[in-house]
C-alpha positions as a LaTeX table, in Angstrom:
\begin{tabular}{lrrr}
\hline
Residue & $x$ (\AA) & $y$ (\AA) & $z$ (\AA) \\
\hline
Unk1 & 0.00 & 0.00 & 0.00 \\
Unk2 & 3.48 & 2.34 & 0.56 \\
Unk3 & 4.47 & 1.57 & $-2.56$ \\
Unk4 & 1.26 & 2.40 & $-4.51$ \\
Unk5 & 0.94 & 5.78 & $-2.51$ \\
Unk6 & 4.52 & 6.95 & $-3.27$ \\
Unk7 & 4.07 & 5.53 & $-6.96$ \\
Unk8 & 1.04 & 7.60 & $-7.60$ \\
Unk9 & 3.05 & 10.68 & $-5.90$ \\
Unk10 & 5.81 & 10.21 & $-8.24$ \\
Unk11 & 3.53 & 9.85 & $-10.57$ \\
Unk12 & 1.80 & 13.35 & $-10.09$ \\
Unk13 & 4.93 & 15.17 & $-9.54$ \\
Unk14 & 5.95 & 13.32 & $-12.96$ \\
Unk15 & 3.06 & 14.57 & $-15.06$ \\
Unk16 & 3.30 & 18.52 & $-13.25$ \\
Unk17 & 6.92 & 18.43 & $-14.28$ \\
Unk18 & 6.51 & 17.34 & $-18.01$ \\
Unk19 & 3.43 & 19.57 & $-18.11$ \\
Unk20 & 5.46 & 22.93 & $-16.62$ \\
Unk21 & 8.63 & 21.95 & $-19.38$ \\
Unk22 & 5.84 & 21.82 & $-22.08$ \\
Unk23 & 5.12 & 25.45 & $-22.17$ \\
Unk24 & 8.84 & 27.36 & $-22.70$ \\
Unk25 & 9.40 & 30.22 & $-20.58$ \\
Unk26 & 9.67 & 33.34 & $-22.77$ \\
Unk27 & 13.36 & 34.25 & $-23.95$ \\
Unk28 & 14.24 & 37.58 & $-23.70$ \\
Unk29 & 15.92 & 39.05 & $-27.08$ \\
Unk30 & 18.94 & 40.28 & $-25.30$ \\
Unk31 & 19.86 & 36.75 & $-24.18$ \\
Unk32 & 20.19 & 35.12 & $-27.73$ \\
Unk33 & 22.33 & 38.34 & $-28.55$ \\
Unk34 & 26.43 & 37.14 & $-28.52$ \\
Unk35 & 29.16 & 39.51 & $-28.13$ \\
Unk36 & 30.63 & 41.09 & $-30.59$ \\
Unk37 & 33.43 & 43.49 & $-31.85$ \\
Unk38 & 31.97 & 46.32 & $-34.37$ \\
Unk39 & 34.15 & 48.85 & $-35.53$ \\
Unk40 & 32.78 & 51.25 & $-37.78$ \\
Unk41 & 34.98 & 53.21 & $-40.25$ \\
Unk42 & 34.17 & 55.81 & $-43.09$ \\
Unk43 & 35.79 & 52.61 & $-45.54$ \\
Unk44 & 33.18 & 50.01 & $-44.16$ \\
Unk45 & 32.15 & 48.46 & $-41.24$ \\
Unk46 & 34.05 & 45.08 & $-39.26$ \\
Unk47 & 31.86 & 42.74 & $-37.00$ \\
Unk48 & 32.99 & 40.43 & $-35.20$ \\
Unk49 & 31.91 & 37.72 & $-32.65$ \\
Unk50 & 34.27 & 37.61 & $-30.09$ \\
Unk51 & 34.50 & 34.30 & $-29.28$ \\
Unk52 & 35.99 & 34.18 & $-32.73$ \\
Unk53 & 38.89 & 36.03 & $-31.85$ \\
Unk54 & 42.01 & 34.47 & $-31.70$ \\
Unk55 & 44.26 & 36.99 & $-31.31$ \\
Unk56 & 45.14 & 41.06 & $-31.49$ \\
Unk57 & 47.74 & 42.42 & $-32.23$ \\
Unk58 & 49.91 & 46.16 & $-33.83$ \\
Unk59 & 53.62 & 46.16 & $-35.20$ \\
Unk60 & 55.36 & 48.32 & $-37.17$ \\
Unk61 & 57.04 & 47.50 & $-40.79$ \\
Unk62 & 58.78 & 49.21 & $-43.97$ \\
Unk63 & 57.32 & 48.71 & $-47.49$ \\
Unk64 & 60.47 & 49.02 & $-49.83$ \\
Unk65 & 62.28 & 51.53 & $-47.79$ \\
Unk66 & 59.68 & 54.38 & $-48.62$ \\
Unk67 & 56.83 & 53.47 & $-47.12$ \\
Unk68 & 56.30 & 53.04 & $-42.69$ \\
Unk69 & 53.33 & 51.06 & $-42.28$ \\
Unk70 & 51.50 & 50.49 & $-39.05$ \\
Unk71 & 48.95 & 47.48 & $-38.84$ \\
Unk72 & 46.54 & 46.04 & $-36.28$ \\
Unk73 & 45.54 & 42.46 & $-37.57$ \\
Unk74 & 42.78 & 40.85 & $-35.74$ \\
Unk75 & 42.47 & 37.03 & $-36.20$ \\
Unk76 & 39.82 & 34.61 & $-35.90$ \\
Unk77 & 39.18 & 30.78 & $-36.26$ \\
Unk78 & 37.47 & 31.76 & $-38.98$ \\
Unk79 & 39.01 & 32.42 & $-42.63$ \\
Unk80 & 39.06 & 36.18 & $-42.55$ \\
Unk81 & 41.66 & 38.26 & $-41.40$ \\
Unk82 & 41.36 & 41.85 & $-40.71$ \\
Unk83 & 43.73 & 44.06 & $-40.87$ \\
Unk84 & 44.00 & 47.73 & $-40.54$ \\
Unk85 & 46.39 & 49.85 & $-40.89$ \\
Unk86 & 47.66 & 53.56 & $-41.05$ \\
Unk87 & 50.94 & 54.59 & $-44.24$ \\
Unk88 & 52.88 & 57.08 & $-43.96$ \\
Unk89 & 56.23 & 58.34 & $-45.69$ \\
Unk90 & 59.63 & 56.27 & $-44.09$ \\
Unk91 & 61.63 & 58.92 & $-43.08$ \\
Unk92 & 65.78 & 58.30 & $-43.71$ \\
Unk93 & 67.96 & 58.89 & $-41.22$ \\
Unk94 & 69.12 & 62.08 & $-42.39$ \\
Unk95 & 68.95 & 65.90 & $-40.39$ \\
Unk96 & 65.78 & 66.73 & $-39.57$ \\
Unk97 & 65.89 & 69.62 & $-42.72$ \\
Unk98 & 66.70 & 67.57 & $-44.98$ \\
Unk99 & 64.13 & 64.98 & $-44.10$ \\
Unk100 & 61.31 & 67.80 & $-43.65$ \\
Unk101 & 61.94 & 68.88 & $-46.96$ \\
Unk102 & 62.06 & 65.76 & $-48.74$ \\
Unk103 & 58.86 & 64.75 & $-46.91$ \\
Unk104 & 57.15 & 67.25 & $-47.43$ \\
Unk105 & 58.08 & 67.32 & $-51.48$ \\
Unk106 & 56.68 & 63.73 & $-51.28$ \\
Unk107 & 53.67 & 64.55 & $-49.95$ \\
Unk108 & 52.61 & 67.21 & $-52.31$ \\
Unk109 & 53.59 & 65.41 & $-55.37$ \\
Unk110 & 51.69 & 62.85 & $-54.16$ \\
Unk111 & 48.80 & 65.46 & $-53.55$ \\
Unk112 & 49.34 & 66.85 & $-57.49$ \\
Unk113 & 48.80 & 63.28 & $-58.56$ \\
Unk114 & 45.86 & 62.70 & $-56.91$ \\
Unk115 & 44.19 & 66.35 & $-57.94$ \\
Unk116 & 44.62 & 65.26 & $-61.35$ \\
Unk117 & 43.37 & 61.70 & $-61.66$ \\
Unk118 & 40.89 & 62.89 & $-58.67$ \\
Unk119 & 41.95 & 59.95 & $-56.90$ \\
Unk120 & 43.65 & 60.24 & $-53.13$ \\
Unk121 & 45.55 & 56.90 & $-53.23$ \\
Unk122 & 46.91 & 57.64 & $-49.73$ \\
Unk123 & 43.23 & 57.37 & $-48.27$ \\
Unk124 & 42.38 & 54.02 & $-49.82$ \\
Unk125 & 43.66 & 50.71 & $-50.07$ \\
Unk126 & 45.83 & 50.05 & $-52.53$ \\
Unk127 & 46.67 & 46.17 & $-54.19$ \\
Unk128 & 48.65 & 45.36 & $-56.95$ \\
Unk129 & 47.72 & 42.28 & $-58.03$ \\
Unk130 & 48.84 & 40.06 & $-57.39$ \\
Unk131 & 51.98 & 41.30 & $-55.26$ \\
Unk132 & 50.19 & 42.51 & $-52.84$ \\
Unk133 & 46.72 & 40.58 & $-53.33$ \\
Unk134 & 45.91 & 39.33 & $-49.67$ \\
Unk135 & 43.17 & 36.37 & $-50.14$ \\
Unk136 & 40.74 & 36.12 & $-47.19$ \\
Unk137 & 41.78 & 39.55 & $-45.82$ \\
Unk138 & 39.57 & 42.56 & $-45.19$ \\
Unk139 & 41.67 & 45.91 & $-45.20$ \\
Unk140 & 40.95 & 48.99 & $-43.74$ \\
Unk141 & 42.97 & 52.37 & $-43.87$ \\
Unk142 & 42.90 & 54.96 & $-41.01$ \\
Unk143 & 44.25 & 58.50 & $-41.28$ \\
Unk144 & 45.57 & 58.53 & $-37.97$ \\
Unk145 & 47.78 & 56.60 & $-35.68$ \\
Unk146 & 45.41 & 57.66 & $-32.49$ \\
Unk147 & 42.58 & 55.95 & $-34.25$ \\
Unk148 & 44.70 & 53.10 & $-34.74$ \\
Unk149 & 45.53 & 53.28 & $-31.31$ \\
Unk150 & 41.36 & 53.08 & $-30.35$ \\
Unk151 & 40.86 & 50.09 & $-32.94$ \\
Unk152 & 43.61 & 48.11 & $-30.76$ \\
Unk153 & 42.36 & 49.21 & $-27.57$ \\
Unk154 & 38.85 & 48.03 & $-28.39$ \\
Unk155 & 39.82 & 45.06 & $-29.71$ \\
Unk156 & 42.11 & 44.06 & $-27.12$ \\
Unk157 & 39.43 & 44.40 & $-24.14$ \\
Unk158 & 36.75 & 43.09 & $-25.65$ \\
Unk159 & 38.91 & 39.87 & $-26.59$ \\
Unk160 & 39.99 & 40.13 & $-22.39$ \\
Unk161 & 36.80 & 40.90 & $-21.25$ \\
Unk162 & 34.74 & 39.44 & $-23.63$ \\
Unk163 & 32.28 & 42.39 & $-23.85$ \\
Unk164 & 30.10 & 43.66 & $-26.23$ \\
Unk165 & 32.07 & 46.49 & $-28.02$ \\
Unk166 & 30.74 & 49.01 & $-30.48$ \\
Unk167 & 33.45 & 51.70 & $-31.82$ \\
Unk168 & 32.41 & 54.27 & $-34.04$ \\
Unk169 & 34.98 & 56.16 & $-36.08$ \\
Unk170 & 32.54 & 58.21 & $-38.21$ \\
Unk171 & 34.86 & 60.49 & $-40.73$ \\
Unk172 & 38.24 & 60.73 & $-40.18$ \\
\hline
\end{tabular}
């Protein structure tokens, strides 16, 4: 007689269990969201989820002597890199006249060129295929090295802190 009482008890809490996990509770949009890294440039926007991310990181190179480029890559286990970066003119080790002149000659030849093809080839990324063709890479150019700096920053906490990070560079 035990047994059939705490049979039909199991039995009730059975069928009130199966009949409360029938009906789902309601899921709030914000949960299903995942965290991401957004940056937002003039050139395009990058979004990322960050559990994604790999790694971060920024270094400093020279493109044939004439060119100092500074890059933040971003990788993922994904297939797409992304890489941005910030050119400017290598400067020689030369006195500072000397170098000021020859940088700034640079510079505004550069400037005449691009007035009369109306193209500013120092704001955009440039490829020549396919030397510098990067498959699986999206490249962004930045005008600055302080909003190279923020890119790196916000990348590197979110991937740390794995928090939801929006960064919006508007026009440079």
């Amino acid at each position: 007689m035990k047994s059939l009482r705490t049979l039909a008890i199991f039995a009730a809490l059975t069928v009130s269990a199966l009949g409360q996990s029938a009906t789902p509770a309601p899921i709030s949009t914000n949960s299903r969201e995942i965290p991401m890294l957004r940056v937002q440039l003039p050139g395009g926007t990058y979004a990322v989820a960050l559990r994604s991310i790999i790694s971060v990181s920024q270094h400093e190179y020279l493109v044939d002597g004439i060119a100092r480029v500074t890059e933040v890559n971003i990788d993922t286990a994904g297939t797409l890199l992304a890489r941005f970066y910030f050119l400017e003119p290598a400067v020689p080790n030369t006195p500072a006249a000397v170098v000021n002149a020859a940088a700034d000659q640079a510079q505004r030849l550069l400037k005449e060129a691009a007035d009369k093809t109306g193209q500013d080839v120092w704001k955009k990324v440039t490829k020549t295929y396919p030397t510098t063709t990067h498959a699986r890479t999206a490249e962004y150019r930045v005008e600055s090295l302080e909003t190279l700096g923020k890119i790196f920053t916000a990348a590197d906490q979110a991937l740390r802190l794995q928090k939801d990070t929006r960064l919006s560079l508007g026009s440079e």
